[in-house]
Each structure stands twice: as structure tokens, then as C-alpha cells.
N, CA, C and O atoms as a CHARMM CRD file, in Angstrom:
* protein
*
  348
    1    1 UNK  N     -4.01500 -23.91800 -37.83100 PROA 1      0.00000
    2    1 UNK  CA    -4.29100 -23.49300 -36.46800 PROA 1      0.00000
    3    1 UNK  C     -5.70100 -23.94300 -36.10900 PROA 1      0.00000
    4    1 UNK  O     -6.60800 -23.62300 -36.87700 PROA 1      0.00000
    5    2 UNK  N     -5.99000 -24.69300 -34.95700 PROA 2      0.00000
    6    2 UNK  CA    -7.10300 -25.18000 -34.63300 PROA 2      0.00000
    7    2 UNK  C     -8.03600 -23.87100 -33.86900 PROA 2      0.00000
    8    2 UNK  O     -7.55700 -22.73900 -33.94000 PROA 2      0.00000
    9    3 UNK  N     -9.31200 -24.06800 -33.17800 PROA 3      0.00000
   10    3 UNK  CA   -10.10800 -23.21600 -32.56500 PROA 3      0.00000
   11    3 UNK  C     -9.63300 -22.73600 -31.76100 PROA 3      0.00000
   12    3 UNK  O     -9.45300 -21.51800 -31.73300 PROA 3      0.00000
   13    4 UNK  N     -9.18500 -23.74700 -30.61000 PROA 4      0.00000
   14    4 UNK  CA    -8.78300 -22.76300 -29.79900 PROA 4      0.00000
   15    4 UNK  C     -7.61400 -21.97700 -30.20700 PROA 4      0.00000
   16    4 UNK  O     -7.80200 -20.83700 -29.78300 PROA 4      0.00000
   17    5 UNK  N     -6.44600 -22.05000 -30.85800 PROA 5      0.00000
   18    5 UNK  CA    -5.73900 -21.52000 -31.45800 PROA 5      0.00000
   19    5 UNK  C     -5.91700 -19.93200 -31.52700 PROA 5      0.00000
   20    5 UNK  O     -5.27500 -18.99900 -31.04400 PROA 5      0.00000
   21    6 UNK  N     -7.11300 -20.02000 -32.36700 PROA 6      0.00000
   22    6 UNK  CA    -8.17800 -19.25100 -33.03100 PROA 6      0.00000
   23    6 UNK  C     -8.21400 -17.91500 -32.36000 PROA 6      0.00000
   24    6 UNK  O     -7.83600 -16.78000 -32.65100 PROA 6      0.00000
   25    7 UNK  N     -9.08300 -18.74500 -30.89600 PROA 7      0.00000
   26    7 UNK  CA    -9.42900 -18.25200 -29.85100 PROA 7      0.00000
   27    7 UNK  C     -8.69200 -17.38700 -28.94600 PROA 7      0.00000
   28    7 UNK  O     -8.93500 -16.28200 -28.46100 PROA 7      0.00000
   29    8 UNK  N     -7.58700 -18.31700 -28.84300 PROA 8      0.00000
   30    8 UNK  CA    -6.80100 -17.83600 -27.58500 PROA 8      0.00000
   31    8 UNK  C     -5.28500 -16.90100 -28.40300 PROA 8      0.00000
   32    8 UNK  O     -4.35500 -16.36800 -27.79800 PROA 8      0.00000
   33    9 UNK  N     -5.36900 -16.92900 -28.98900 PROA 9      0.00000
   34    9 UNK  CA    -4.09500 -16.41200 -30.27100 PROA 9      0.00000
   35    9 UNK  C     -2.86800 -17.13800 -30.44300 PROA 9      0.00000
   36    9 UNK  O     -1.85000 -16.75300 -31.01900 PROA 9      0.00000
   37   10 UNK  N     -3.03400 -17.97200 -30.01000 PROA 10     0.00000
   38   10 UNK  CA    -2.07000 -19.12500 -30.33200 PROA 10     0.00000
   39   10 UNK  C     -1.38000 -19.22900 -31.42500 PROA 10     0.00000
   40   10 UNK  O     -1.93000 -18.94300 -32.48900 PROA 10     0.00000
   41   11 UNK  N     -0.15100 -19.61900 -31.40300 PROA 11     0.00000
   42   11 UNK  CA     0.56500 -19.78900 -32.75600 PROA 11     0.00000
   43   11 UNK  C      1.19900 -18.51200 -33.44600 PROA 11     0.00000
   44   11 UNK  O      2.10200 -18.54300 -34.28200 PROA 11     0.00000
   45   12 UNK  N      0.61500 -17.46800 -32.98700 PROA 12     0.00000
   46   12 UNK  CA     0.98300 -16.32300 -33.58200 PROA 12     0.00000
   47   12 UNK  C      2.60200 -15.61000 -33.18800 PROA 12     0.00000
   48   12 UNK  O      2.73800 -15.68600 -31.96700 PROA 12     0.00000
   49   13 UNK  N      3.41400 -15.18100 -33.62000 PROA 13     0.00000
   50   13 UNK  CA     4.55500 -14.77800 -33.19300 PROA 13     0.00000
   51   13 UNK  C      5.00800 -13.75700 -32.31800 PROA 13     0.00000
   52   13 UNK  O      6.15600 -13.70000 -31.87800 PROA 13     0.00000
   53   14 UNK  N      4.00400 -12.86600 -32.04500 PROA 14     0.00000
   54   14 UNK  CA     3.69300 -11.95300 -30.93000 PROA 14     0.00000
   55   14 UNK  C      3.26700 -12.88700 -29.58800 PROA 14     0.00000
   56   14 UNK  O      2.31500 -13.66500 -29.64700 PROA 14     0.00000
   57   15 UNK  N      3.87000 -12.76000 -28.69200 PROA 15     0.00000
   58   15 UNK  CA     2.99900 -13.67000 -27.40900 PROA 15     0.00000
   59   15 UNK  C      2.53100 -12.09600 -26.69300 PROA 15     0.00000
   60   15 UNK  O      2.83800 -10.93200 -26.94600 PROA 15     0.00000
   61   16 UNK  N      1.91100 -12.55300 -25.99500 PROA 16     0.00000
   62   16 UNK  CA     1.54900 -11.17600 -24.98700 PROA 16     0.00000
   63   16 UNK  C      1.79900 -11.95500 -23.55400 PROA 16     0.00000
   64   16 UNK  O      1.50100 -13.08500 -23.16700 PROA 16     0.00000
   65   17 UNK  N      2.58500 -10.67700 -22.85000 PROA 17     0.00000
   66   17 UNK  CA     2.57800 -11.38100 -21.36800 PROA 17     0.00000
   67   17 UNK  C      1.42800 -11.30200 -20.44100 PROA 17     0.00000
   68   17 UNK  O      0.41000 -10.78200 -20.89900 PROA 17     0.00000
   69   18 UNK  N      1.41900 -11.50500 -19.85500 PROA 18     0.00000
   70   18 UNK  CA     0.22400 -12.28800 -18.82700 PROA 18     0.00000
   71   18 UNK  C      1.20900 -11.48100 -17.42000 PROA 18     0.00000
   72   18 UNK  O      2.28900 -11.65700 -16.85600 PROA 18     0.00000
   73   19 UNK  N     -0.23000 -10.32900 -17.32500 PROA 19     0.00000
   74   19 UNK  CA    -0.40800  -9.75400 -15.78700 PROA 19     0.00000
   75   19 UNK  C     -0.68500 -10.40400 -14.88700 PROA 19     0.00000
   76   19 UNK  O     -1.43300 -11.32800 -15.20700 PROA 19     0.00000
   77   20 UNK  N     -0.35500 -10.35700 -13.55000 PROA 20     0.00000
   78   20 UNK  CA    -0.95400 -10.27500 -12.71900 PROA 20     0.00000
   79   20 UNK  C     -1.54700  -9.30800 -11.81900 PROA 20     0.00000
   80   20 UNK  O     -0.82200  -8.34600 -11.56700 PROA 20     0.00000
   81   21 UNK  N     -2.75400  -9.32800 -11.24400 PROA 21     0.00000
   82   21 UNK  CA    -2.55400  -8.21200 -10.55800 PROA 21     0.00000
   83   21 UNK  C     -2.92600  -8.03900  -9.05100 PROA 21     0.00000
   84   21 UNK  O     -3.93900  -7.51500  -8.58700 PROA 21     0.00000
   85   22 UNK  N     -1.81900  -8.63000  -8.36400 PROA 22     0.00000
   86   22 UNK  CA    -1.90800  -8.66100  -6.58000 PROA 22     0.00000
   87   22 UNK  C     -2.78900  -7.22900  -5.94200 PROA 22     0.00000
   88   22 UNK  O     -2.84700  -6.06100  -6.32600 PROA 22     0.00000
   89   23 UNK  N     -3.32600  -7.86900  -4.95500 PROA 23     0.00000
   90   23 UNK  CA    -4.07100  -6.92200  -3.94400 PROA 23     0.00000
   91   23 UNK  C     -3.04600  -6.75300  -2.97100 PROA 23     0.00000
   92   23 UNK  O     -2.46200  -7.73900  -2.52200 PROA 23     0.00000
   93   24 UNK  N     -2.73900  -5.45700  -2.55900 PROA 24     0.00000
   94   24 UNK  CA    -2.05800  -5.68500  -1.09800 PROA 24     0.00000
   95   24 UNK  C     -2.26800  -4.57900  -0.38300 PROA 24     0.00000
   96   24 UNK  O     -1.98700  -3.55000  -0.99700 PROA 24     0.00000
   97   25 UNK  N     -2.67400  -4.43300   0.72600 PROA 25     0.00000
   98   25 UNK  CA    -3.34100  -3.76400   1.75300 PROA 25     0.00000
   99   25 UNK  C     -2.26600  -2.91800   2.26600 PROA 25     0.00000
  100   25 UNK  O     -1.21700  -3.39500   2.69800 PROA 25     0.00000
  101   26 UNK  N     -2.58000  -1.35500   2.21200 PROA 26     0.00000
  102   26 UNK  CA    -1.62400  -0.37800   2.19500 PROA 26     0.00000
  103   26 UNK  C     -1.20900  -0.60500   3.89600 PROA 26     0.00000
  104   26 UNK  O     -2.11400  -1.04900   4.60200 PROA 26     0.00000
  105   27 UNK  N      0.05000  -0.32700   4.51000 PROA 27     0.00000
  106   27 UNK  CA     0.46000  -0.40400   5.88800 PROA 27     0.00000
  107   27 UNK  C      0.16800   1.50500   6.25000 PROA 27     0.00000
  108   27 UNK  O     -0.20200   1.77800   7.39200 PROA 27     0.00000
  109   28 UNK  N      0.28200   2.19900   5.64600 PROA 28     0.00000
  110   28 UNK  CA     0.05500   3.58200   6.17900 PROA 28     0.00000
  111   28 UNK  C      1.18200   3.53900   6.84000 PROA 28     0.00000
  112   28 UNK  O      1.32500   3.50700   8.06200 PROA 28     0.00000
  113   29 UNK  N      1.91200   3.53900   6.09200 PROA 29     0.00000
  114   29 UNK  CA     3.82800   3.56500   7.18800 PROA 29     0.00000
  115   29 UNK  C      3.53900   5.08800   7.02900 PROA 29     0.00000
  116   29 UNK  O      3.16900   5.57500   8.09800 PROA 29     0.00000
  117   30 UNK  N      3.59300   5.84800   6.15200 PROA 30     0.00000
  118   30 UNK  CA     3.99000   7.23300   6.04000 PROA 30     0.00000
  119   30 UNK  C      2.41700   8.42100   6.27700 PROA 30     0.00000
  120   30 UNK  O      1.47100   8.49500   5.49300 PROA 30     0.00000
  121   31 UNK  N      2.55500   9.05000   7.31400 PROA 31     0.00000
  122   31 UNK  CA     1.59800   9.62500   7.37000 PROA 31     0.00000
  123   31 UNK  C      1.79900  11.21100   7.21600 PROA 31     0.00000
  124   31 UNK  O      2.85700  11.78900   7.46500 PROA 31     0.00000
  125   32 UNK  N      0.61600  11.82700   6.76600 PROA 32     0.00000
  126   32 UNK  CA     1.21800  13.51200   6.59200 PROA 32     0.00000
  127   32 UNK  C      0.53600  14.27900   7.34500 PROA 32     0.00000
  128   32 UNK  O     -0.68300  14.21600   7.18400 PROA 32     0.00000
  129   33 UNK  N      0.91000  14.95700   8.08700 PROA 33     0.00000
  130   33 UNK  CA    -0.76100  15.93900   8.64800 PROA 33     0.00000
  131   33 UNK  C     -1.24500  16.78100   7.66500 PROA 33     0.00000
  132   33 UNK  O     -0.78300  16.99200   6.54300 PROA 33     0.00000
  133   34 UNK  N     -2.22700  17.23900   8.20500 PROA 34     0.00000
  134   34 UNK  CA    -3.00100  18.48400   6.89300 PROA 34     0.00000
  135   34 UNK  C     -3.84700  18.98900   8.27000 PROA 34     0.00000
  136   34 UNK  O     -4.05100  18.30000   9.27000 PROA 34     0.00000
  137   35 UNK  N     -4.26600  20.33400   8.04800 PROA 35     0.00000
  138   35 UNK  CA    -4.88000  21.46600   8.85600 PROA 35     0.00000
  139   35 UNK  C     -5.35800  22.42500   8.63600 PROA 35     0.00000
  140   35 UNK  O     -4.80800  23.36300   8.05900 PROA 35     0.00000
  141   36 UNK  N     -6.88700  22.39200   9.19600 PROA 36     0.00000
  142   36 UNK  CA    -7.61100  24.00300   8.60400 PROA 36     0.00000
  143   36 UNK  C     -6.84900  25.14400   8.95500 PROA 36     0.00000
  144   36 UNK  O     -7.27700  26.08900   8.29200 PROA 36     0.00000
  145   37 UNK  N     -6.15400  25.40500   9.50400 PROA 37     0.00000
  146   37 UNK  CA    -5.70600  27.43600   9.69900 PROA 37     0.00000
  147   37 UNK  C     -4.16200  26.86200   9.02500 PROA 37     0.00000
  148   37 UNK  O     -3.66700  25.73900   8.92500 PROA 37     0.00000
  149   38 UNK  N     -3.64600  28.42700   8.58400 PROA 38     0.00000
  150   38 UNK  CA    -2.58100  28.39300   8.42500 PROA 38     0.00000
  151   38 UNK  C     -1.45100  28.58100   9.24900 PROA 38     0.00000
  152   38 UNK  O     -0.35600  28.11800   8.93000 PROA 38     0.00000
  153   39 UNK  N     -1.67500  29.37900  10.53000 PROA 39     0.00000
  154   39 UNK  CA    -1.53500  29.41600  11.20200 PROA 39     0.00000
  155   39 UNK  C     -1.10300  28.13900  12.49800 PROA 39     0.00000
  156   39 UNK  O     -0.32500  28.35900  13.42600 PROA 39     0.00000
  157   40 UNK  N     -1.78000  26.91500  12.26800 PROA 40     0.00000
  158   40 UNK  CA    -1.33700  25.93200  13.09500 PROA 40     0.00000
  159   40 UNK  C     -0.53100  24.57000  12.11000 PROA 40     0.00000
  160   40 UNK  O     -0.48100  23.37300  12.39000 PROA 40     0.00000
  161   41 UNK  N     -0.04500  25.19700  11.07600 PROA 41     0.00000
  162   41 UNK  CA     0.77000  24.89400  10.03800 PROA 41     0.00000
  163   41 UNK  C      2.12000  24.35300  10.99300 PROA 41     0.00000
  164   41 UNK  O      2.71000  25.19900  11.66500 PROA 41     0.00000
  165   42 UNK  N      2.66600  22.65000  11.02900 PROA 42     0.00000
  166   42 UNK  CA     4.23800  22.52900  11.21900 PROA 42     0.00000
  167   42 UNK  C      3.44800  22.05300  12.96000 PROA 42     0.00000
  168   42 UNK  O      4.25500  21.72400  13.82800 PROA 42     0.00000
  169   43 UNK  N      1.74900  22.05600  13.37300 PROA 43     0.00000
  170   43 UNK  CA     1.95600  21.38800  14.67000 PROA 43     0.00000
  171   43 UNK  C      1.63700  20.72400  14.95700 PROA 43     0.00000
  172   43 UNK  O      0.56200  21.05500  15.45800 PROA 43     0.00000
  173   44 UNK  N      1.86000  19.19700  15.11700 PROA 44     0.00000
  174   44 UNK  CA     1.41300  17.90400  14.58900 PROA 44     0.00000
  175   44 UNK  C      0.01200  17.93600  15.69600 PROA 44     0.00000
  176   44 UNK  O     -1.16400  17.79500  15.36100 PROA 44     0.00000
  177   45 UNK  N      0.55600  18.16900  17.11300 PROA 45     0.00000
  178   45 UNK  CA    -0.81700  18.55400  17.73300 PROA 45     0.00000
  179   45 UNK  C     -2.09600  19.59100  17.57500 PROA 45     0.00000
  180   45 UNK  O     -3.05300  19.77500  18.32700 PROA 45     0.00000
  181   46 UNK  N     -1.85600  20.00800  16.70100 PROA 46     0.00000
  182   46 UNK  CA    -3.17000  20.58300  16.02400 PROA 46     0.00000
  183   46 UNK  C     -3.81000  20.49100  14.68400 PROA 46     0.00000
  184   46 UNK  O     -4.81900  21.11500  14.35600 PROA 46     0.00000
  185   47 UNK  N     -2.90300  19.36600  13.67200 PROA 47     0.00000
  186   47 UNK  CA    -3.85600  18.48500  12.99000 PROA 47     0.00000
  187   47 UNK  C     -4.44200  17.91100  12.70300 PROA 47     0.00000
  188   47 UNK  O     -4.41000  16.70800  12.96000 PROA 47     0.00000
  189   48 UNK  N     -5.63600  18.72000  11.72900 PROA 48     0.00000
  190   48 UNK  CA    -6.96100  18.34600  11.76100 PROA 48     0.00000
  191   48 UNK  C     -7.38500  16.89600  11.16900 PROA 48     0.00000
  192   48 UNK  O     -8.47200  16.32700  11.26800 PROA 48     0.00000
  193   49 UNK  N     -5.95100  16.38700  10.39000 PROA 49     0.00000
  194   49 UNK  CA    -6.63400  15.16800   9.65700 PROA 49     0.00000
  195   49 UNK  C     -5.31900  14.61000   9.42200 PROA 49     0.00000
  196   49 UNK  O     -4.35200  15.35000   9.60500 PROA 49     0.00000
  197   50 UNK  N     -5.09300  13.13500   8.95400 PROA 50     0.00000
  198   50 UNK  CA    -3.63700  12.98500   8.65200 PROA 50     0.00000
  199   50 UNK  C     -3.70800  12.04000   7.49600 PROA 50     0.00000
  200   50 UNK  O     -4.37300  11.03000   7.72600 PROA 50     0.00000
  201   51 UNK  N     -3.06200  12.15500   6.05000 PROA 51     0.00000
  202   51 UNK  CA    -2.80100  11.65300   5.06500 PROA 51     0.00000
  203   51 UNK  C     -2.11500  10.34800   5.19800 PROA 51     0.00000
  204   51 UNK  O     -1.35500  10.34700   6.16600 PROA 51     0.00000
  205   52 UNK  N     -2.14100   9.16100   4.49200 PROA 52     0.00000
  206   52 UNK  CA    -1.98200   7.72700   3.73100 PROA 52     0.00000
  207   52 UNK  C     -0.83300   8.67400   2.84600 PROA 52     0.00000
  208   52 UNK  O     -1.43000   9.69100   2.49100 PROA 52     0.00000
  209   53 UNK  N      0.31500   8.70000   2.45900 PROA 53     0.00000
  210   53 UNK  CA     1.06000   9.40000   1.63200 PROA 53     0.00000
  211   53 UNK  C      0.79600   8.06300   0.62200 PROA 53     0.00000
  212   53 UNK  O      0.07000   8.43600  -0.29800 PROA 53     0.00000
  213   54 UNK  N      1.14600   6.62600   0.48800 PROA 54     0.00000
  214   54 UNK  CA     0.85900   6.04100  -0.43300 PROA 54     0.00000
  215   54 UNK  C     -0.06800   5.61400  -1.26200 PROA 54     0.00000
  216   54 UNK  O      0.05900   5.17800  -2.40600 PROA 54     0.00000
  217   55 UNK  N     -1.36000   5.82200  -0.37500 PROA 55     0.00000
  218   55 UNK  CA    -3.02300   5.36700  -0.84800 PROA 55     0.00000
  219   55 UNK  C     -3.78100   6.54400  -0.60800 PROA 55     0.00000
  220   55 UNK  O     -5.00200   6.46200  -0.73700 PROA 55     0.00000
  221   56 UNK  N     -3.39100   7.36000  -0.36100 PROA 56     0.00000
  222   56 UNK  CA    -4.30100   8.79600   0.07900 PROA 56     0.00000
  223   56 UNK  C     -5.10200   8.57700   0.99200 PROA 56     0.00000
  224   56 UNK  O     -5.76700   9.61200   0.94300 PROA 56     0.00000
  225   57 UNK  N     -5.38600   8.18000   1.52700 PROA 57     0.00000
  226   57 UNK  CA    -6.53100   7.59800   2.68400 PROA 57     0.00000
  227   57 UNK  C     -6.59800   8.49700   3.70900 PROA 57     0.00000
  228   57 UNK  O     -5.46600   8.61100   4.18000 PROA 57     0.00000
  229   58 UNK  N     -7.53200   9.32100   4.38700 PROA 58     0.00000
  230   58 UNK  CA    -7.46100  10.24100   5.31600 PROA 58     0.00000
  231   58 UNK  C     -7.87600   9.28500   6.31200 PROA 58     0.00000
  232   58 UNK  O     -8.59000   8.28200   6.30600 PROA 58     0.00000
  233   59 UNK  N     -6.91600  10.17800   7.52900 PROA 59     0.00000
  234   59 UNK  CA    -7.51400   9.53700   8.89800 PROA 59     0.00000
  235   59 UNK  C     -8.18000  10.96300   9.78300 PROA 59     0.00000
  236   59 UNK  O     -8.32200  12.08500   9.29700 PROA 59     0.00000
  237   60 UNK  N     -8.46800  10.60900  10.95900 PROA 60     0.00000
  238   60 UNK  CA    -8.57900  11.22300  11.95000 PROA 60     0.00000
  239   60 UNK  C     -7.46400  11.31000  12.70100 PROA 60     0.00000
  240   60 UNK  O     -6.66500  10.45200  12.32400 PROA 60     0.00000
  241   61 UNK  N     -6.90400  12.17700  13.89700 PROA 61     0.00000
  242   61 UNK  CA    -5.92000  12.40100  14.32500 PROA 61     0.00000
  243   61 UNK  C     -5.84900  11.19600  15.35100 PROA 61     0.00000
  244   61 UNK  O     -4.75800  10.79300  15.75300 PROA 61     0.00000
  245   62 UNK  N     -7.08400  10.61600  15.77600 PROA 62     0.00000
  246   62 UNK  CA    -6.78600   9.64700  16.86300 PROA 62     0.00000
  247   62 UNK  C     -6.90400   8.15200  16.07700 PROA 62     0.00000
  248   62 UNK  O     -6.64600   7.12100  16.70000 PROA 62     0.00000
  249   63 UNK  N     -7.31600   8.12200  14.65500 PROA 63     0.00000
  250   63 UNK  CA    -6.78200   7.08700  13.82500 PROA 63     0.00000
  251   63 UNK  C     -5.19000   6.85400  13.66500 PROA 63     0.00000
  252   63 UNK  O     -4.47100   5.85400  13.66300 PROA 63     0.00000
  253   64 UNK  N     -4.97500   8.25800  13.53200 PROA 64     0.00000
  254   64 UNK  CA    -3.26900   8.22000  12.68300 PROA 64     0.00000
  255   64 UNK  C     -2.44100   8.01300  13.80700 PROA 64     0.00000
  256   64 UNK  O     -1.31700   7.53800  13.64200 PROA 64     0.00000
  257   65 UNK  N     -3.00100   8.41200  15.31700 PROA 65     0.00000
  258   65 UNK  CA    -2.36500   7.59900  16.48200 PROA 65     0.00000
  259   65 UNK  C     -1.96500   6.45900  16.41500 PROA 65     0.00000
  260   65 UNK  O     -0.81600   6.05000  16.58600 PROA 65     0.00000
  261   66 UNK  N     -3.43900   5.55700  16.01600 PROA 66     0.00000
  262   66 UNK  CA    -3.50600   4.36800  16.16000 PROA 66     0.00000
  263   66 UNK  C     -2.61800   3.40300  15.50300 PROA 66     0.00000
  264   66 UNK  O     -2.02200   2.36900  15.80300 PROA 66     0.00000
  265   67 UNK  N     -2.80500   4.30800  14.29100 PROA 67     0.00000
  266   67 UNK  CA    -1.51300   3.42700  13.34100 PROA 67     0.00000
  267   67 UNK  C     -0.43800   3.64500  13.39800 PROA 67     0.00000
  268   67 UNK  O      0.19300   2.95700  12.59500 PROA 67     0.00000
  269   68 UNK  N      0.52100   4.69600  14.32700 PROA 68     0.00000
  270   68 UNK  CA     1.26500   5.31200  14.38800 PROA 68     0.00000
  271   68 UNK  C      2.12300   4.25500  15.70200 PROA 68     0.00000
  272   68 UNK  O      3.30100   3.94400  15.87900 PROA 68     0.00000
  273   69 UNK  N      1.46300   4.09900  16.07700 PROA 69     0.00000
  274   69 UNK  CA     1.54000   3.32400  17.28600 PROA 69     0.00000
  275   69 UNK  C      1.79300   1.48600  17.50100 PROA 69     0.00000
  276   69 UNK  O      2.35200   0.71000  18.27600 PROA 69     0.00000
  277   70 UNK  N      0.93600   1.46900  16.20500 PROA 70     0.00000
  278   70 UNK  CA     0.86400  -0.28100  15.80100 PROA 70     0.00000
  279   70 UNK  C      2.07400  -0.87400  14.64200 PROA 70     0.00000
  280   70 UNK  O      2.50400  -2.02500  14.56200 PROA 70     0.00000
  281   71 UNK  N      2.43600   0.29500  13.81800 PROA 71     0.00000
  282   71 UNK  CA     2.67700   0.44200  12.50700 PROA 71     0.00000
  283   71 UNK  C      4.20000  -0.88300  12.76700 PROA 71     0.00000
  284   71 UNK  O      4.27900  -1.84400  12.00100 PROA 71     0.00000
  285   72 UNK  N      5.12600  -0.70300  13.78800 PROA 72     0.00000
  286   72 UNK  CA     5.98000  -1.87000  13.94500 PROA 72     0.00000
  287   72 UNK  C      5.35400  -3.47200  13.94800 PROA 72     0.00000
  288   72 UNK  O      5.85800  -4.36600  13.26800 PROA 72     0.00000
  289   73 UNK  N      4.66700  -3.58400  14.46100 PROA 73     0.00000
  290   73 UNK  CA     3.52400  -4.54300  14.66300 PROA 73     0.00000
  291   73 UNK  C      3.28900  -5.24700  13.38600 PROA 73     0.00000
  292   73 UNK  O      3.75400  -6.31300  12.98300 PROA 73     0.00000
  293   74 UNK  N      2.10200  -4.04900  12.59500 PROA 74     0.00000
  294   74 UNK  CA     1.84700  -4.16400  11.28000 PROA 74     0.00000
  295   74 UNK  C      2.54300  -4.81700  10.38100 PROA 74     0.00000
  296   74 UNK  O      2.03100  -5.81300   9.87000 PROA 74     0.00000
  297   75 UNK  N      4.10000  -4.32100   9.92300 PROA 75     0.00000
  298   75 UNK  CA     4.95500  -4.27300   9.20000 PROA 75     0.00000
  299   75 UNK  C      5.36700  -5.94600   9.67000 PROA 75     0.00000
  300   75 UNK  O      5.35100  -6.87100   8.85800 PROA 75     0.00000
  301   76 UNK  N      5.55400  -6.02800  10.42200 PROA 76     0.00000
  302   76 UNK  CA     6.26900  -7.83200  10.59600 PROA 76     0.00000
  303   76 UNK  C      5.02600  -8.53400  10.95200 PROA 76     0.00000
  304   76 UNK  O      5.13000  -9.68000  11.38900 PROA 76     0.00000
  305   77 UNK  N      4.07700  -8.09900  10.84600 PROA 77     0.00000
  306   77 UNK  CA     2.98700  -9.46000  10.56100 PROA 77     0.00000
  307   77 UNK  C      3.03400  -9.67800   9.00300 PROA 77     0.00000
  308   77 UNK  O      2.62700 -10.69200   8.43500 PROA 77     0.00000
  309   78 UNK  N      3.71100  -8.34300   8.26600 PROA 78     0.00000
  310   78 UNK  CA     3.40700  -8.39100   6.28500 PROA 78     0.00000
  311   78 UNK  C      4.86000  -8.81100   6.24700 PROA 78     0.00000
  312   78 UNK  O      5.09000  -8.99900   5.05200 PROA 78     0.00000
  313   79 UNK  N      6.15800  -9.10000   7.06900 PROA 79     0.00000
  314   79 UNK  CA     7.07300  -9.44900   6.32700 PROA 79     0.00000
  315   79 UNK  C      7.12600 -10.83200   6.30600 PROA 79     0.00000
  316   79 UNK  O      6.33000 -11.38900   7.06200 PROA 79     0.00000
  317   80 UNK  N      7.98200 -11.65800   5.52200 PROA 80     0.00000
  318   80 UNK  CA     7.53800 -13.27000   5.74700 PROA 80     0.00000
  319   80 UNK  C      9.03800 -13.30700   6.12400 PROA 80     0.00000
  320   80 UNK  O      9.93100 -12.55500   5.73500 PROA 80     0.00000
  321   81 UNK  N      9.09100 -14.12100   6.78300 PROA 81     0.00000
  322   81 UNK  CA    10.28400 -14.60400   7.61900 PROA 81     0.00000
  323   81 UNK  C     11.01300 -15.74900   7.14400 PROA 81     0.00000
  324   81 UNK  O     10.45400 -16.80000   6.82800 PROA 81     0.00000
  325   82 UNK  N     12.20400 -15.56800   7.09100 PROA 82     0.00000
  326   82 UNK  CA    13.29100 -16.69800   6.15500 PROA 82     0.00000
  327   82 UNK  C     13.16800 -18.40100   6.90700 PROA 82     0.00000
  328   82 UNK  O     13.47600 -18.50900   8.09400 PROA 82     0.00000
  329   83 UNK  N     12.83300 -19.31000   6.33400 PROA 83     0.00000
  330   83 UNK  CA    12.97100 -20.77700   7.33000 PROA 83     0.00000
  331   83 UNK  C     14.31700 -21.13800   7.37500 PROA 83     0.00000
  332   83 UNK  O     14.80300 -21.70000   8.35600 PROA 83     0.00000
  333   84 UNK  N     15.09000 -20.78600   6.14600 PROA 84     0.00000
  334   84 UNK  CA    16.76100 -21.01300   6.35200 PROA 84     0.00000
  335   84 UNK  C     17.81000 -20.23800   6.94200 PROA 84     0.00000
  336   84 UNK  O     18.19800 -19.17400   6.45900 PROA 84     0.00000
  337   85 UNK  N     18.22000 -20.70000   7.86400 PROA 85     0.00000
  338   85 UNK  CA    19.03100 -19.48000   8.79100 PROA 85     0.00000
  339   85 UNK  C     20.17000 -19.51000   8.17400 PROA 85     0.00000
  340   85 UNK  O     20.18500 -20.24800   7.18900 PROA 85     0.00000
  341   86 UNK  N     21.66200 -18.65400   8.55200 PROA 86     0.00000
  342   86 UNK  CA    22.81700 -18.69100   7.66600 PROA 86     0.00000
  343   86 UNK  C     23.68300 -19.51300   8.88200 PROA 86     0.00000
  344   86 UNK  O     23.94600 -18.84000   9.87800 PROA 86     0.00000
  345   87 UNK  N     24.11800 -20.86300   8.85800 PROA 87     0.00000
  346   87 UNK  CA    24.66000 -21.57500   9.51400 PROA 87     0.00000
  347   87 UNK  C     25.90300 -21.65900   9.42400 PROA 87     0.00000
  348   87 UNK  O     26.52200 -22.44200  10.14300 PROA 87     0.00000
């Protein structure tokens, strides 16, 4: 077995697979409210903050509008679109 061999573990009968590890920018499809009183518990208009259910990410209520609002938008700018149609 030469250096790099050596080096890189080459030759050996174990291989190890090879990660990758993609970045991908959460869409905030799913949002949760959360609220100081218990009392205004179940009213989307009186939550105080609104949860990222996949990335935890808090918003503001006029954030979670925002995305609430765009989120169709969002979603098909991240889907990639087929070039072969079914003819």
C-alpha cells in the first residue's frame, strides 16, 4: 500500500461512505402560534409569536403573515420543474 493509501485508507476492506451535507433553507410551510395568557389560548388573532414547526424559528405575528401569505410563491420558486412533458 503506497502513502496515499496510507493516508486516505485505501485498500482496506471496510470503505466508509462519503456524506454529504446539503444546506437548504427552511420554507416555514408550517407555522404554530404560541401566547402569553392562557386565556387567549386557540386565537390565532391574539398570538403573541408564531413557531417554524420545522426549524424552530420564531416570528412575529406580522412576520408569520408575511410568510403565510407568500408561502405558495415560496414553495414553487424551491420546486424544480420537469423539461419533459408526458406526450
Amino acid at each position: 500500500m503506497g502513502l496515499l493509501g496510507k493516508i486516505f485508507g485505501g485498500g482496506g476492506s471496510k470503505k466508509a461512505a462519503a456524506t454529504v451535507e446539503i444546506s437548504v433553507a427552511c420554507p416555514h410551510a408550517v407555522l404554530v402560534p404560541r401566547w402569553e395568557n392562557v386565556q387567549d389560548m386557540g386565537i390565532e388573532a391574539k398570538a403573541t409569536r408564531w413557531m417554524c414547526e420545522s426549524c424552530k424559528e420564531i416570528f412575529s405575528p406580522a412576520e408569520a403573515q408575511e410568510l403565510r401569505d407568500t408561502l405558495a410563491a415560496r414553495i414553487a420558486l424551491d420546486t424544480p420543474t420537469s423539461e419533459g412533458g408526458d406526450s
